[in-house]
PDB file of N, CA, C, O and CB in Angstrom:
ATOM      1  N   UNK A   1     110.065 104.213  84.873  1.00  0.00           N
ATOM      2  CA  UNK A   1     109.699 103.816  86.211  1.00  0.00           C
ATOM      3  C   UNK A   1     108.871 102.544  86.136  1.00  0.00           C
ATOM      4  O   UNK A   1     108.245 102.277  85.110  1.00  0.00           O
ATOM      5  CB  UNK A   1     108.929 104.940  86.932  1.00  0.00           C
ATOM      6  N   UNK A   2     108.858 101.762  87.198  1.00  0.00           N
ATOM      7  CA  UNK A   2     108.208 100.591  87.466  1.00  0.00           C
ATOM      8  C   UNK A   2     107.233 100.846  88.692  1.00  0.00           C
ATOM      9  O   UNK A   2     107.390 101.280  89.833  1.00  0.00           O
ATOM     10  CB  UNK A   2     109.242  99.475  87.716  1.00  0.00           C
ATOM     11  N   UNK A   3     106.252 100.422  88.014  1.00  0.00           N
ATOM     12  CA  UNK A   3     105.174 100.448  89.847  1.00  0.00           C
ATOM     13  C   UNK A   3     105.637  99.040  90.469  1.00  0.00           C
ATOM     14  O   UNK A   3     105.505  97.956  89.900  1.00  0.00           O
ATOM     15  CB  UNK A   3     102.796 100.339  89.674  1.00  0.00           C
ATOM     16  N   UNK A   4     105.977  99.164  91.231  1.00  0.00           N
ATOM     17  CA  UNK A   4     106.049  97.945  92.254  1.00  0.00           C
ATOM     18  C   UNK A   4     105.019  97.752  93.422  1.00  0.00           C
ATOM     19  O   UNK A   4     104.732  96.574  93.636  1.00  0.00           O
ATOM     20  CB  UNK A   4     107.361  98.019  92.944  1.00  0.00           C
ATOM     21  N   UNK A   5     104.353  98.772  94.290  1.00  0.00           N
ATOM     22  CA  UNK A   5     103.183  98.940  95.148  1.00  0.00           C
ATOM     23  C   UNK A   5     102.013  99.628  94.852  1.00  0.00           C
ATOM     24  O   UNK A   5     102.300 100.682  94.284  1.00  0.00           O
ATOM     25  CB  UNK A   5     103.524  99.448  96.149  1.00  0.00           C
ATOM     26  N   UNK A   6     100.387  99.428  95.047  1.00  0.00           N
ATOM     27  CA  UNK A   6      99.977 100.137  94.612  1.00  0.00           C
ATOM     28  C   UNK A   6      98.937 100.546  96.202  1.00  0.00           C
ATOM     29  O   UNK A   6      98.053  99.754  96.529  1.00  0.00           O
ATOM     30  CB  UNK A   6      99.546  99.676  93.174  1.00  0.00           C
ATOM     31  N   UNK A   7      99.179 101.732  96.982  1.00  0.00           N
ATOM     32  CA  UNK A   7      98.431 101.872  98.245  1.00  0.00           C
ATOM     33  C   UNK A   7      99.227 101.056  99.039  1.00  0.00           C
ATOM     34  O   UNK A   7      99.849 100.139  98.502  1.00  0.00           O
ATOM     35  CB  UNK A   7      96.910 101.460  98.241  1.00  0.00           C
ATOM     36  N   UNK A   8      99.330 101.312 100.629  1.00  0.00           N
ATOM     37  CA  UNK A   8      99.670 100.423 101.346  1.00  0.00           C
ATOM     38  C   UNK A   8      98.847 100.653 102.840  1.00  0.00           C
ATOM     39  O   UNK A   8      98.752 101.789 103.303  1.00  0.00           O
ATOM     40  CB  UNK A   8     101.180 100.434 101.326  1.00  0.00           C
ATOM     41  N   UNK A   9      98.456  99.858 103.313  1.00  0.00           N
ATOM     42  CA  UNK A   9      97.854 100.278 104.682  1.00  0.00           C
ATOM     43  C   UNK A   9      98.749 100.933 105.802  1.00  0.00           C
ATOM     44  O   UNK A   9      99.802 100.551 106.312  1.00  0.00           O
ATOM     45  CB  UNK A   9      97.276  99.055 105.303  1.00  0.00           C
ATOM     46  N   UNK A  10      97.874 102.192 106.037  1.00  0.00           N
ATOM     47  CA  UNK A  10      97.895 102.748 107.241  1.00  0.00           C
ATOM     48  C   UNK A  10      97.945 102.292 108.438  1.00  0.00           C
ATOM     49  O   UNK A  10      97.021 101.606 108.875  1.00  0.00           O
ATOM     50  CB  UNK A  10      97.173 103.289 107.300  1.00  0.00           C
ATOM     51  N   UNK A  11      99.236 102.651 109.316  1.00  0.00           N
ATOM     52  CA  UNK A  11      99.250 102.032 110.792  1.00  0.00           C
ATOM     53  C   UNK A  11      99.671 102.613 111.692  1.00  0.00           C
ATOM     54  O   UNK A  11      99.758 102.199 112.848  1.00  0.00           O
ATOM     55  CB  UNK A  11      99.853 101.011 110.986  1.00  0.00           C
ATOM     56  N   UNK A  12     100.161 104.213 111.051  1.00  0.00           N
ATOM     57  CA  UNK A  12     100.710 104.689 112.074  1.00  0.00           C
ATOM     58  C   UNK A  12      99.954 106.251 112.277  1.00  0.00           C
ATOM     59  O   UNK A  12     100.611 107.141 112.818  1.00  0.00           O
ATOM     60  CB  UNK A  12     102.304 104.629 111.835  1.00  0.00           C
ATOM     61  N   UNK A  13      98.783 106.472 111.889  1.00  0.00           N
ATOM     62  CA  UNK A  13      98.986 108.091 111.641  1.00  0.00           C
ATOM     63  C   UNK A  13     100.038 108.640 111.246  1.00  0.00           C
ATOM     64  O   UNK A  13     100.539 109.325 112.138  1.00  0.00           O
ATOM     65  CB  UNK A  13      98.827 108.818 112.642  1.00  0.00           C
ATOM     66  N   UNK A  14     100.776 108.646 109.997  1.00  0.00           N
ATOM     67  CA  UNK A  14     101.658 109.415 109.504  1.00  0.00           C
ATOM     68  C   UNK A  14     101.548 110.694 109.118  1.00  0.00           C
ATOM     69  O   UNK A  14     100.426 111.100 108.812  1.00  0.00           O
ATOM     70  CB  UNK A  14     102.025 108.931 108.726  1.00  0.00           C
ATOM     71  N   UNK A  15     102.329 111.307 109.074  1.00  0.00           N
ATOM     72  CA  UNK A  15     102.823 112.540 108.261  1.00  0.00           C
ATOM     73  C   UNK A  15     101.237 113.152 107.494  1.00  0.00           C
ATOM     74  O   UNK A  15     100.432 114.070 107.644  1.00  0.00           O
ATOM     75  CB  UNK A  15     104.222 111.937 106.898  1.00  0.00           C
ATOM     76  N   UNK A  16     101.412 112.232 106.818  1.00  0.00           N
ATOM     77  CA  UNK A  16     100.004 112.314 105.589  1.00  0.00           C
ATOM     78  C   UNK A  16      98.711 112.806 106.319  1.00  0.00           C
ATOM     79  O   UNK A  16      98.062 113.847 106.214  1.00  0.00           O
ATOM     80  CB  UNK A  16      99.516 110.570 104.839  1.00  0.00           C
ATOM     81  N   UNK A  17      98.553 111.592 107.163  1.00  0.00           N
ATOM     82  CA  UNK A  17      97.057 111.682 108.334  1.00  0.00           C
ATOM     83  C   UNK A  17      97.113 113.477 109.078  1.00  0.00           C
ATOM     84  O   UNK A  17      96.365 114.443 108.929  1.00  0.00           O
ATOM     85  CB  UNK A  17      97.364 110.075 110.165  1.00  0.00           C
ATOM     86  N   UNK A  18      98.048 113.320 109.678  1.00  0.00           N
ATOM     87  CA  UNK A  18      98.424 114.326 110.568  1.00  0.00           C
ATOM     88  C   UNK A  18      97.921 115.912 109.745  1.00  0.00           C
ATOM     89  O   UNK A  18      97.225 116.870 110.083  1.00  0.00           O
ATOM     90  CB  UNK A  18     100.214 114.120 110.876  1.00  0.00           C
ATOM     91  N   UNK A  19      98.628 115.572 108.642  1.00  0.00           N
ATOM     92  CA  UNK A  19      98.248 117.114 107.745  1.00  0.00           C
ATOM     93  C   UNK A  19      97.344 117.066 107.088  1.00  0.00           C
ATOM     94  O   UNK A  19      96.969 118.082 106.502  1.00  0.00           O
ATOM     95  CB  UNK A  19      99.137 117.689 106.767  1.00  0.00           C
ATOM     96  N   UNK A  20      96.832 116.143 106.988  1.00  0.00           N
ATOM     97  CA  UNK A  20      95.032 116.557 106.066  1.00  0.00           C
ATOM     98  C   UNK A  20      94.194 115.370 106.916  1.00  0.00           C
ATOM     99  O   UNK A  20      93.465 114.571 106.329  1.00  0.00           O
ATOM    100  CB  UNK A  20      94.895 116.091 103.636  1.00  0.00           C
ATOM    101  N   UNK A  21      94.332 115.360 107.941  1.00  0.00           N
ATOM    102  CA  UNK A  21      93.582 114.653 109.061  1.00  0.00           C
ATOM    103  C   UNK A  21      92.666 113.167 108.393  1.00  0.00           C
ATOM    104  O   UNK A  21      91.738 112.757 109.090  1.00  0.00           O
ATOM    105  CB  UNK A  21      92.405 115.945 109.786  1.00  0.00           C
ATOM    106  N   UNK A  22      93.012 112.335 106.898  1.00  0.00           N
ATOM    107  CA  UNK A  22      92.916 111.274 106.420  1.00  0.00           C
ATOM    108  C   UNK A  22      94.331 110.860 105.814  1.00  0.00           C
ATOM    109  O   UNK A  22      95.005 111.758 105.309  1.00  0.00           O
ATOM    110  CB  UNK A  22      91.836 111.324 105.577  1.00  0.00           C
ATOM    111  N   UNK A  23      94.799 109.628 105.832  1.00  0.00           N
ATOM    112  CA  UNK A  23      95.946 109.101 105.027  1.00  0.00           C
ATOM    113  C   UNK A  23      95.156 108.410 103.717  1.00  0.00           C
ATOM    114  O   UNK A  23      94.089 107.798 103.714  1.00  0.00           O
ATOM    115  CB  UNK A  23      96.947 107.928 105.981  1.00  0.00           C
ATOM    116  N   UNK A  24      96.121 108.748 102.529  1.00  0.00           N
ATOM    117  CA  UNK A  24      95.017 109.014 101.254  1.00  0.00           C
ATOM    118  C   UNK A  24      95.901 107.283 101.014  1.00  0.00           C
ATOM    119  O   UNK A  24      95.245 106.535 100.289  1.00  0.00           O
ATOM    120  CB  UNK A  24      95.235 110.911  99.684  1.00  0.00           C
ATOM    121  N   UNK A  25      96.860 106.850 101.395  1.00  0.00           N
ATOM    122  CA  UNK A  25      98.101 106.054 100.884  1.00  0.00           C
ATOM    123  C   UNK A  25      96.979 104.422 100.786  1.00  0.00           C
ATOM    124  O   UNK A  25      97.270 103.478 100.051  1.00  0.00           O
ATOM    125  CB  UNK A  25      99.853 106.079 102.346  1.00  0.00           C
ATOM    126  N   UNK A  26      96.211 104.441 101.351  1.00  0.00           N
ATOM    127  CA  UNK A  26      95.344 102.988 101.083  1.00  0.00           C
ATOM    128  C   UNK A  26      95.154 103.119  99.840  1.00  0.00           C
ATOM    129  O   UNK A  26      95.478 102.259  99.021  1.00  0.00           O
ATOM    130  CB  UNK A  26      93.882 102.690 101.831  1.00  0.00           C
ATOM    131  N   UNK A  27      94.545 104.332  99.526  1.00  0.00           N
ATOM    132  CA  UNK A  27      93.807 104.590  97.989  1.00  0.00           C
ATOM    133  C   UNK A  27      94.442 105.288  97.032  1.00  0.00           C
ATOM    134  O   UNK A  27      94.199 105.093  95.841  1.00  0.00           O
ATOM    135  CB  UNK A  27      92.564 105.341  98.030  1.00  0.00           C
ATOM    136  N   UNK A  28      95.409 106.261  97.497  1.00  0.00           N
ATOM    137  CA  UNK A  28      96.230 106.693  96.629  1.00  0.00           C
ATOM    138  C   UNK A  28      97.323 106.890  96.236  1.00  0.00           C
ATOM    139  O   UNK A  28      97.776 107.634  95.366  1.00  0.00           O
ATOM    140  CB  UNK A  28      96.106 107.196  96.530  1.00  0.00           C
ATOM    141  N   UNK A  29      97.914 105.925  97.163  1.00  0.00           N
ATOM    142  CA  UNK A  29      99.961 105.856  96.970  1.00  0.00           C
ATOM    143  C   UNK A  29     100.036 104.916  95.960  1.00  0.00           C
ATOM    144  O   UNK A  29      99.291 103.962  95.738  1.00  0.00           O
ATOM    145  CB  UNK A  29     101.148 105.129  98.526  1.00  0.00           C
ATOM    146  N   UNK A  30     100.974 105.277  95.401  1.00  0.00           N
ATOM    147  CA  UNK A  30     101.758 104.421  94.526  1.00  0.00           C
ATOM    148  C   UNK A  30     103.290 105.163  94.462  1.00  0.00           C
ATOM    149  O   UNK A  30     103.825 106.263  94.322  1.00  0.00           O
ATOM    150  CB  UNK A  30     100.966 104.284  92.960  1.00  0.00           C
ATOM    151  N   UNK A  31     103.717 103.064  94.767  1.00  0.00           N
ATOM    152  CA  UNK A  31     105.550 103.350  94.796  1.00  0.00           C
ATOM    153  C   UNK A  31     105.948 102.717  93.790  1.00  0.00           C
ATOM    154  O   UNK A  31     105.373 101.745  93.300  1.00  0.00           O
ATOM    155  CB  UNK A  31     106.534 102.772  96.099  1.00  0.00           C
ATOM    156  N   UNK A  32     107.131 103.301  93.338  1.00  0.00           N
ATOM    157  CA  UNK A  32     108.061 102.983  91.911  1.00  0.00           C
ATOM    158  C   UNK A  32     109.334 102.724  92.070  1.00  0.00           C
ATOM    159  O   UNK A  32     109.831 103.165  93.107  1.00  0.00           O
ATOM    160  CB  UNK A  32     108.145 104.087  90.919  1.00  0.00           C
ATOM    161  N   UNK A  33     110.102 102.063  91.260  1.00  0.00           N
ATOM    162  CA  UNK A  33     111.543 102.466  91.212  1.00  0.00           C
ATOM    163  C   UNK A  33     112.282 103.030  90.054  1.00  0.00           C
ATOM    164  O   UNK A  33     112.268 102.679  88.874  1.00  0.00           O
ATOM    165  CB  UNK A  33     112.219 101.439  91.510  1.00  0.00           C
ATOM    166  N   UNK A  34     112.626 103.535  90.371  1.00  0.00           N
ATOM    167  CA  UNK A  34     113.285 103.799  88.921  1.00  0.00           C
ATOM    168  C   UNK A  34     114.229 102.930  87.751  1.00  0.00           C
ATOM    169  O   UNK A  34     115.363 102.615  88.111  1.00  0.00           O
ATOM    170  CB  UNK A  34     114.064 104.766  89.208  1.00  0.00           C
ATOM    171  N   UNK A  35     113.949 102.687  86.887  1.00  0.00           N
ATOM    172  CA  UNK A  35     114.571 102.431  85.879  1.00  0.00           C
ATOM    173  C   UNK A  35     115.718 102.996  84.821  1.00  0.00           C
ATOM    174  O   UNK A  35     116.666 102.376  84.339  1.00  0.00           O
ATOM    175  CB  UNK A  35     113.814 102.271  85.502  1.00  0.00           C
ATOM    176  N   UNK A  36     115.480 103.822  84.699  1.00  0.00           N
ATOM    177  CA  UNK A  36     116.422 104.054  83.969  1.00  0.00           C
ATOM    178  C   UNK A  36     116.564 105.750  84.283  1.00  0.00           C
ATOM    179  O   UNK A  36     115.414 106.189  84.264  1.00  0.00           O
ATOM    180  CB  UNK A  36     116.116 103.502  82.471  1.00  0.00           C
ATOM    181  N   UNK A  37     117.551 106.876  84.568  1.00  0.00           N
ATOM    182  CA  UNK A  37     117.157 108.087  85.014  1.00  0.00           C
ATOM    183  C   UNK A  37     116.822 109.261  83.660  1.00  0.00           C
ATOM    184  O   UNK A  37     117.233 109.159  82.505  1.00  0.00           O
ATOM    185  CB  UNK A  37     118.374 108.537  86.031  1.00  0.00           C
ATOM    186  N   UNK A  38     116.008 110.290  84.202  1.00  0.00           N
ATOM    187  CA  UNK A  38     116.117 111.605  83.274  1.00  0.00           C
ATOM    188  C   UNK A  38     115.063 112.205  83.712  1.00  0.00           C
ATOM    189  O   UNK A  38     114.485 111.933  84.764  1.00  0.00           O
ATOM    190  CB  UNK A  38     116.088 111.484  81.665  1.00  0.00           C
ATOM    191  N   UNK A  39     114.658 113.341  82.660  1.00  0.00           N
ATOM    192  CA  UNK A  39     113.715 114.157  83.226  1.00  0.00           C
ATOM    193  C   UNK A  39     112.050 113.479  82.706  1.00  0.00           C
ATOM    194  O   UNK A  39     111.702 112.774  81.759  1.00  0.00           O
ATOM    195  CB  UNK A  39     114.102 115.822  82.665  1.00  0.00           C
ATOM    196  N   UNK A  40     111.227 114.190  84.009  1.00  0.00           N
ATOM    197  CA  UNK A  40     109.384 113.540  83.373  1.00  0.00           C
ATOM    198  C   UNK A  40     109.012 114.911  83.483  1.00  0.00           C
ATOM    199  O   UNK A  40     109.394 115.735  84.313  1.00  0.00           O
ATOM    200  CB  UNK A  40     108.072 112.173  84.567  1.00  0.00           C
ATOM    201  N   UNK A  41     108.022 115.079  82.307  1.00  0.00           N
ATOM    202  CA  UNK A  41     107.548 116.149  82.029  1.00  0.00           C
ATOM    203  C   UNK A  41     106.019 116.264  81.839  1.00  0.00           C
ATOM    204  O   UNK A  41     105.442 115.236  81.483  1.00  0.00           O
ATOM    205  CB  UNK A  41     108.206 116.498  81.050  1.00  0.00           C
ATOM    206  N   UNK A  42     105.486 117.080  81.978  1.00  0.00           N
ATOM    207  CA  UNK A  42     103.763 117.053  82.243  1.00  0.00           C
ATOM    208  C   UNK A  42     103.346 116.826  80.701  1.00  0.00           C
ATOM    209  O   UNK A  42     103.613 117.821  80.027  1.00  0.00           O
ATOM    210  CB  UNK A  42     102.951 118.772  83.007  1.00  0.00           C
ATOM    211  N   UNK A  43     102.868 115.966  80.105  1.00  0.00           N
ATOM    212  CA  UNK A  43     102.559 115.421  78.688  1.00  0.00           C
ATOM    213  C   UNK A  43     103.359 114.547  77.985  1.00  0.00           C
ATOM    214  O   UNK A  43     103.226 114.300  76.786  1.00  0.00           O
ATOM    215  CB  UNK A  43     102.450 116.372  77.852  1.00  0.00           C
ATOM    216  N   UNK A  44     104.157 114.096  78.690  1.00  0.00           N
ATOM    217  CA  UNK A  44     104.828 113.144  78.457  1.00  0.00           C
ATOM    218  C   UNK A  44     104.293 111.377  78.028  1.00  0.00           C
ATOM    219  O   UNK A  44     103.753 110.853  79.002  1.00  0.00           O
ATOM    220  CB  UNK A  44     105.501 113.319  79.544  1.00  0.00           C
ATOM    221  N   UNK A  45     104.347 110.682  77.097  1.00  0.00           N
ATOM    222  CA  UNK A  45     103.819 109.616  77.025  1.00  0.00           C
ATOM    223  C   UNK A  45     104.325 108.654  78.133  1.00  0.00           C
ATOM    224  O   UNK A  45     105.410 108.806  78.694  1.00  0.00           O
ATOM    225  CB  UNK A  45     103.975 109.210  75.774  1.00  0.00           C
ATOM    226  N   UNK A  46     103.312 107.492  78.447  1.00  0.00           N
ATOM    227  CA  UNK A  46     103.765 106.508  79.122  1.00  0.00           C
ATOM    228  C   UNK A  46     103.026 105.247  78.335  1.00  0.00           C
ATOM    229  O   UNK A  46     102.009 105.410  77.661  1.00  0.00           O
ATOM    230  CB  UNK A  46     103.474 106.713  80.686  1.00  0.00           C
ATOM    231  N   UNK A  47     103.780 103.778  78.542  1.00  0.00           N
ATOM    232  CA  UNK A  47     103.179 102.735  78.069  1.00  0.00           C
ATOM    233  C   UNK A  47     103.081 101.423  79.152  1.00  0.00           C
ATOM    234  O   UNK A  47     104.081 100.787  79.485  1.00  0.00           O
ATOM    235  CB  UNK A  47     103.911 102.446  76.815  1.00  0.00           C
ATOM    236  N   UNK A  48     102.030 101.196  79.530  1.00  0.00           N
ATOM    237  CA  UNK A  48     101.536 100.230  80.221  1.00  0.00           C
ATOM    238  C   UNK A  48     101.803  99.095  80.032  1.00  0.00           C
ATOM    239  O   UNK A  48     101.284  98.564  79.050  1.00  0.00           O
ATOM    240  CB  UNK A  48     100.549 100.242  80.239  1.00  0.00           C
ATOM    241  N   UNK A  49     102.710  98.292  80.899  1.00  0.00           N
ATOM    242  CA  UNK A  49     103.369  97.055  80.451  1.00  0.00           C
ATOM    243  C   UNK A  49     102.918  95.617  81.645  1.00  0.00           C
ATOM    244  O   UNK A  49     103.681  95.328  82.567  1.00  0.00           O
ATOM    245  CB  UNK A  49     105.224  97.471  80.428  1.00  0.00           C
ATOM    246  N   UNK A  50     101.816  94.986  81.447  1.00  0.00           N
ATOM    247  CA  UNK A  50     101.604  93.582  82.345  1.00  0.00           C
ATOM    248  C   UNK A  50     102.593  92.821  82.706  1.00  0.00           C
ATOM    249  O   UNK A  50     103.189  92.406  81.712  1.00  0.00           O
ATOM    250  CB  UNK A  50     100.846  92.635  81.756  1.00  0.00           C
ATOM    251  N   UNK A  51     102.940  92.530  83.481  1.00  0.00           N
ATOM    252  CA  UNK A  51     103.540  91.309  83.757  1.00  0.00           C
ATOM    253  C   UNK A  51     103.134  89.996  84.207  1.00  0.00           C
ATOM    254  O   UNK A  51     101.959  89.891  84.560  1.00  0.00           O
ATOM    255  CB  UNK A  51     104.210  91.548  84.418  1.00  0.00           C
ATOM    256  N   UNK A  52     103.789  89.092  84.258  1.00  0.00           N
ATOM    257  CA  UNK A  52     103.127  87.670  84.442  1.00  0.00           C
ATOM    258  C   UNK A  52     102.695  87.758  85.983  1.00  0.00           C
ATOM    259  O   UNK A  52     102.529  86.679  86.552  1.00  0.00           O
ATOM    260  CB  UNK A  52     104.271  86.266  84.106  1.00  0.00           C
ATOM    261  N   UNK A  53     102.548  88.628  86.523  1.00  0.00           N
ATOM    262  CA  UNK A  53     102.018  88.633  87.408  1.00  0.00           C
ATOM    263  C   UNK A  53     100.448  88.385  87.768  1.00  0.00           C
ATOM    264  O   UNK A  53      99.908  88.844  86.761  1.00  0.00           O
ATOM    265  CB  UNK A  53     102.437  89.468  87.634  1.00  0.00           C
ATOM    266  N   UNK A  54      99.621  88.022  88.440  1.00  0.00           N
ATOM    267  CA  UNK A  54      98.261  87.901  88.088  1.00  0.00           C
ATOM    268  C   UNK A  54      97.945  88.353  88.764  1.00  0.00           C
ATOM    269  O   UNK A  54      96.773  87.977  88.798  1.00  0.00           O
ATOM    270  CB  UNK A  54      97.614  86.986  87.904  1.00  0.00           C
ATOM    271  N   UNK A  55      98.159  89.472  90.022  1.00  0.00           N
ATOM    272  CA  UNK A  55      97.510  89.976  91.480  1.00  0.00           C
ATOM    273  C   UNK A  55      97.926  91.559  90.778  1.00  0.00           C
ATOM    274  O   UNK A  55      97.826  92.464  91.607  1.00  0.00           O
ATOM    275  CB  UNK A  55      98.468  89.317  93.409  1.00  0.00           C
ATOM    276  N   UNK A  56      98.214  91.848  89.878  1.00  0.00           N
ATOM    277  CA  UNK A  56      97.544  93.337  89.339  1.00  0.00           C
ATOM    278  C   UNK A  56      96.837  93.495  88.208  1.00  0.00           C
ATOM    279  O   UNK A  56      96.396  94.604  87.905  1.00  0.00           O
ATOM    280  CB  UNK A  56      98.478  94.316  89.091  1.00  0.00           C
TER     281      UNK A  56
END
């Protein structure tokens, strides 16, 4: 998987807000895409990869 977003602002009272009366998605969403498919498993390694990006 690739992170591509990390949080996004709240604008609508969503789903999220509605059921635990705060939207956590400023502080705690993160969106991905997938790369390549299969199974993720709880202990599974991951490796942290920078990109030339400079705004993460």
């Amino acid at each position: 998987m690739e992170v591509t977003q990390i949080g996004k602002e709240c604008h609508t009272r969503c789903a999220i807000f509605r059921e635990v009366g705060s939207c956590i998605m400023p502080q705690q969403g993160v969106f991905a895409r997938v790369l390549r498919g299969g199974l993720v498993q709880a202990g599974d390694g991951i490796e942290l990869r920078r990109t030339d990006d400079t705004n993460g």
